[in-house]
C-alpha angles and dihedrals in degrees: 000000000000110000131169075259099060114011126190113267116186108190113168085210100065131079120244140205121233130186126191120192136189124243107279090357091281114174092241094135092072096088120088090233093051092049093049091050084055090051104039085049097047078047096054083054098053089040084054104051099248106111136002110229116224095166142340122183120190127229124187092248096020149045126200122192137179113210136156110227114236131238105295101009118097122205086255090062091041099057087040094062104026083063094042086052089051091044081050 
């Protein structure tokens, strides 16, 4: 929550960490299939200019990533698509 203590600061320079969860914290990210839709969405990201990838790992109920959000795409718009590409 942003707060006077610790305000928001979107700098396109800087790296961020995202984290992506399943719904109830199910383990539905066990399964290959699964895995290669999370990659191949955080890739078409990449593909399409919004975010460099550093590092991504993999949990079964969760996913964690480091990018670096491109010129004209705020960490708000990356994590949006990127989970509409993974719902696709």
């Amino acid at each position: 929550m942003p707060s006077s203590t610790w305000p928001i600061h979107i700098d396109p320079d800087h790296l961020y960490f995202f984290t992506a969860s399943a719904v109830q914290r199910q383990h539905v990210f066990r399964r290959p299939v699964i895995k290669r839709i999370l990659v191949d969405s955080l890739n078409v990201a990449r593909i399409l200019g919004q975010i460099a990838v550093y590092a991504f790992v993999i949990m079964p109920n969760h996913m964690h990533f480091v990018a670096k959000c491109q010129e004209g795409h705020d960490p708000a718009s990356v994590v949006r698509e990127f989970k509409k590409a993974m719902a696709n």
